[in-house]
N, C-alpha and C positions, 0 to 999 in steps of 0.2 A: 363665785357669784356671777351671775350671767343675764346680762343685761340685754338690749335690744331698742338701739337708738335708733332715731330716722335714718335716712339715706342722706350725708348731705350732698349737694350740686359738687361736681367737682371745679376746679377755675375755666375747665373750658367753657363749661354749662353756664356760671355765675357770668362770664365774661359776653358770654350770648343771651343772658337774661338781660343785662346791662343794656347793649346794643337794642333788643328788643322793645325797653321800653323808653330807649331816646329815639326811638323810628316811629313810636307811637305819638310820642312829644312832638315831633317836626310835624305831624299830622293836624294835630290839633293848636300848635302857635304857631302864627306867622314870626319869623325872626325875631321883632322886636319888642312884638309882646311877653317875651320869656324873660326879658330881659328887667319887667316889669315888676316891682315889689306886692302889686295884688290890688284890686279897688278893696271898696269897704261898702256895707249897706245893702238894702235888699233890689235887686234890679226891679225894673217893672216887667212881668212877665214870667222874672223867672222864681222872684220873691229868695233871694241869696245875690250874694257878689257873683258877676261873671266870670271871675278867676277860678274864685270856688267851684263853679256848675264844670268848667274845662277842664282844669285839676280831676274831679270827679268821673268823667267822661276818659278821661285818660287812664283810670287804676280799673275802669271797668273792661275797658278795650285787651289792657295789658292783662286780666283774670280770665279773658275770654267770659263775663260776667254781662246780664241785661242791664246789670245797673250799679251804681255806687254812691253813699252817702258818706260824709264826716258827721261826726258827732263831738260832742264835745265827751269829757270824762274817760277820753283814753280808751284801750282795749274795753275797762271794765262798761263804760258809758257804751259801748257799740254791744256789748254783750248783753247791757239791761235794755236797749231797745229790739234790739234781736228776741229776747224772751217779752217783751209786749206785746210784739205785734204779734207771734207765734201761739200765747197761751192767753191766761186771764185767773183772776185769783179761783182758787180751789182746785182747776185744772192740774191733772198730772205729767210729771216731764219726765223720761226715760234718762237717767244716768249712768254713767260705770260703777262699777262697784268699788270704789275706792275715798276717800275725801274729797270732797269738791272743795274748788280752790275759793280756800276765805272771801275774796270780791266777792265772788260768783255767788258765793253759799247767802252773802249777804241780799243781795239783786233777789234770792231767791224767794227769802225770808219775807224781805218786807214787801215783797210782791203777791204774796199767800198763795204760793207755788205747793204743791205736792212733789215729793218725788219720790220713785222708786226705781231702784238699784237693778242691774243685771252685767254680771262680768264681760267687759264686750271680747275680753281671751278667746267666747266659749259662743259661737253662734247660735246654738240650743238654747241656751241661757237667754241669750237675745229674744228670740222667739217667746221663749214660753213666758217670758215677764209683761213683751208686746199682748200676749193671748189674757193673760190672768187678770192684767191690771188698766189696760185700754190705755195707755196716755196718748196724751194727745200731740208732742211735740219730742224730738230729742238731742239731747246737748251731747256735744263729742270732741273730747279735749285732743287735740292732733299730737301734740306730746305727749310722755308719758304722764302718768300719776304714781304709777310705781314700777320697781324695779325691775318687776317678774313682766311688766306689760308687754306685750307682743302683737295687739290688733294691727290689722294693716287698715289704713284709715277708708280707702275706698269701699274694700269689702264690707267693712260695718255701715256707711249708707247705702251700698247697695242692698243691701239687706233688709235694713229698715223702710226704703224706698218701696220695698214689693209691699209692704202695708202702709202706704201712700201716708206716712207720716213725716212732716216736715221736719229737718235739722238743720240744727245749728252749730258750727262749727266754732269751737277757739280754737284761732290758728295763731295765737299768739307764741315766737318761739319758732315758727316753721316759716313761717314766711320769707320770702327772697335767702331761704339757706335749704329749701326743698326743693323738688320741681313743679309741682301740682300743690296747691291749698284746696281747701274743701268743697268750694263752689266749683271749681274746677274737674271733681271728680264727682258732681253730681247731686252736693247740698244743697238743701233750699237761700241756707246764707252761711258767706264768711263772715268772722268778725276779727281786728287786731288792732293793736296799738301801736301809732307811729312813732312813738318816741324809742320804739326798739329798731327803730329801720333808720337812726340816724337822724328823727325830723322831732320835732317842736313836741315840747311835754303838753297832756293833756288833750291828745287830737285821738281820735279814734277813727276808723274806716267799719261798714259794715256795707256785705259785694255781694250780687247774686239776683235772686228774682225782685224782677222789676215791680211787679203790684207790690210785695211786704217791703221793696224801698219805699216805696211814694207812700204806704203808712208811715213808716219813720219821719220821712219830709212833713207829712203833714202835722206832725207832734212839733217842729221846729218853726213856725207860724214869724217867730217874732225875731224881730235885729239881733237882739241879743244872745238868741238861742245858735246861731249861725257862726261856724267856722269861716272865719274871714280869709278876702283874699292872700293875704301875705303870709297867714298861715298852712295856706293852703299850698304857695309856692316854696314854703319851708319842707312841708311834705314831699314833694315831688323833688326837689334837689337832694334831700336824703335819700330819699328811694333809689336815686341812679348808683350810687355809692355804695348802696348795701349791699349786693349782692357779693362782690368779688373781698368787700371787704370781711364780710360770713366766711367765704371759701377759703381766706387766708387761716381766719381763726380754727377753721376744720381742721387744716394741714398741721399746724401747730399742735392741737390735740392730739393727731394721731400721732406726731412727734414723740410729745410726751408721754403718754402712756404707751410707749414702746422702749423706749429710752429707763420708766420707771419699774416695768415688766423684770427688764435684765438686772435688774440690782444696783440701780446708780444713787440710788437714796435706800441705807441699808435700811431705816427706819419704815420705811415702805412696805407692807407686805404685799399689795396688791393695786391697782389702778384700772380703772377702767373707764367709759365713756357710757354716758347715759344722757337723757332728755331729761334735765329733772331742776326745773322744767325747760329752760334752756340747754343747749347741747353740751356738758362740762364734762369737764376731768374729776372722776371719784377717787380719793386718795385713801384705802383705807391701811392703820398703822400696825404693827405686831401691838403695839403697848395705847391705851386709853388716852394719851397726846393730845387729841384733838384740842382742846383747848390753848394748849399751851402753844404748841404751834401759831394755831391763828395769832396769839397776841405776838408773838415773835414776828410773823409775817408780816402786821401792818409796821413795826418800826423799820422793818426792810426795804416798806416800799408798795407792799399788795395794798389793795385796797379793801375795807374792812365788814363793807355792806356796799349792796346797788345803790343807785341813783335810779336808774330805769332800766335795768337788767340788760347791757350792752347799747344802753344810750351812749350820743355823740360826746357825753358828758367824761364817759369812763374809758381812761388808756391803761395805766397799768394794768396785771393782773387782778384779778378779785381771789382773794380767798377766803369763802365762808362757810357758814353749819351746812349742814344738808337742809335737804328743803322740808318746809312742816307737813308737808303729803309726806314724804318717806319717813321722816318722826314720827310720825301717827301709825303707819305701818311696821317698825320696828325702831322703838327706843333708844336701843342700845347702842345705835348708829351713830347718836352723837357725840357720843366719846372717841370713839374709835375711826370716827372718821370726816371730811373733809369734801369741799368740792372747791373748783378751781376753773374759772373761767376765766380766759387769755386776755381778753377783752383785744386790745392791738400789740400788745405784747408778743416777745417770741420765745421757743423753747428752752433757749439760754438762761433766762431770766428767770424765769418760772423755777428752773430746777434748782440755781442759786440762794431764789431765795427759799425755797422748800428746802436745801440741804444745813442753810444756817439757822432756819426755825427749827429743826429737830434736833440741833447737836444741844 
């Protein structure tokens, strides 16, 4: 089986992304306002807390982006304002041809979104769905959806770009473990969720053009609707962290699925690394295990479901089903096989207790 993961940062990369965006930090706080837990309320002026607006100013700088909002509702919250200000009900949104992810499919639903499908594998396909069906806007998930996925994320909006159609990027999963996210290579917006970069549940970021920011702002009118400041400085202390932390967990991977290749777990027949949808270890077994395993795994120690899919929350390893994108694409997957995300875990561990759930 032959899979085709992101690129991740290697530690030099991660360790100069780091760098990058505490040179960005010193720019925009004087010494001892960093040091600040965050105001609260809407300034006059700028209608949000001033932490929030400098916070913001700062993940814009660090995307190379005109602009940056939080949101509240997490990745999915940054992705439903992303498709507000983008479309409008009946309007049609260009997707992959695969499952869109449950949130997403939800956002879509009760937004009275249209969609229609075109493999982004296959550029032709791209085309001639743009030609058939007109949409007006397109969604493009930076990780995979499935197994066989192989887009390279720039060239699908550069592509869609030459029929001046705006996108929307879920870069949930790629961020601070890539080098480029999607507004970076040219989308109309990013969007992800900070509680995978190590910061506070419930926050979302959406980066990129500056007019469909100030729509989103403008939806946020009131106190309440507003990412506060000390949530805001929860974000950016996360942030510094993530990266080299991502690149540790890469290294690990590659560990393991080299280590499980050569026959160190005979129950093993195969391992490999995939986006699915975060970057993990595929465990697949000669015999239909799946089950039994996992439940052996959590008395060992693995953890048994996310919290926030590599939140601050989660140390052990994770070991759980495959994801309902690749169940949907093939069934039979979940008997037969496993994924396995290190979280800060190291390859010792992982194989331990993967060798005592299978005996």
């Amino acid at each position: 089986m032959k899979t085709y993961p992101l690129q991740s940062m290697t530690m030099l990369q991660a360790q100069q992304q780091q760098f990058k965006l505490v040179d960005i930090i010193c720019r925009h706080f004087p010494g001892s306002d960093f040091l600040t837990q965050g105001d609260l309320g809407l300034v006059p002026g700028l209608n949000q807390p001033l932490i929030t607006h400098r916070v913001e100013q700062v993940i814009a700088d660090f995307f190379n982006a005109e602009a940056a909002a939080f949101v509240s509702g997490a990745g999915t919250g940054a992705l439903r304002a992303g498709l507000a200000v983008l479309t409008k009900p009946g309007d049609t949104l260009l997707v992959h041809e695969a499952p869109v992810y449950p949130t997403t499919q939800v956002s879509i639903d009760q937004m009275g979104i249209r969609i229609v499908k075109a493999d982004f594998n296959q550029p032709d396909a791209i085309k001639a769905a743009i030609a058939a069906h007109h949409p007006v806007a397109c969604l493009i998930q930076h990780t995979r959806q499935k197994m066989d996925d192989s887009y390279d994320l720039g060239e699908v909006i550069a592509l869609v770009n030459n029929y001046q159609l705006p996108t929307l990027i879920d870069d949930n999963y790629a961020v601070m473990k890539v080098a480029h996210i999607g507004c970076e290579l040219g989308a109309t917006l990013s969007t992800f969720s900070c509680f995978k970069l190590l910061g506070p549940p419930g926050v979302g970021v959406i980066t990129g053009d500056k007019a469909k920011i100030e729509q989103v702002r403008g939806s946020m009118y009131s106190g309440g609707s507003q990412i506060q400041g000390f949530q805001a400085m929860e974000v950016l202390r996360g942030m510094v962290f993530a990266p080299v932390t991502h690149a540790v967990q890469a290294m690990v991977n590659d560990e393991v699925v080299s280590r499980l290749n050569q026959g160190e777990v005979k129950s093993v027949k195969q391992a490999f690394i995939a986006n699915a949808q975060s970057k993990v270890l595929l465990v697949e077994f000669h015999e239909p295990i799946a089950a039994q395993v996992l439940a052996k795994a959590q008395t060992l120690g693995a953890l048994p479901y996310p919290v926030g899919a590599e939140s601050r929350f989660e140390i052990p390893p994770l070991f759980y089903r495959v994801s309902g994108t690749f169940r949907q694409s093939d069934a039979s997957l979940e008997k037969r096989m496993i994924r396995i995300n290190p979280n800060r875990s190291g390859a010792e561990t992982i194989l331990r207790i993967l060798r005592e759930s299978c005996g």
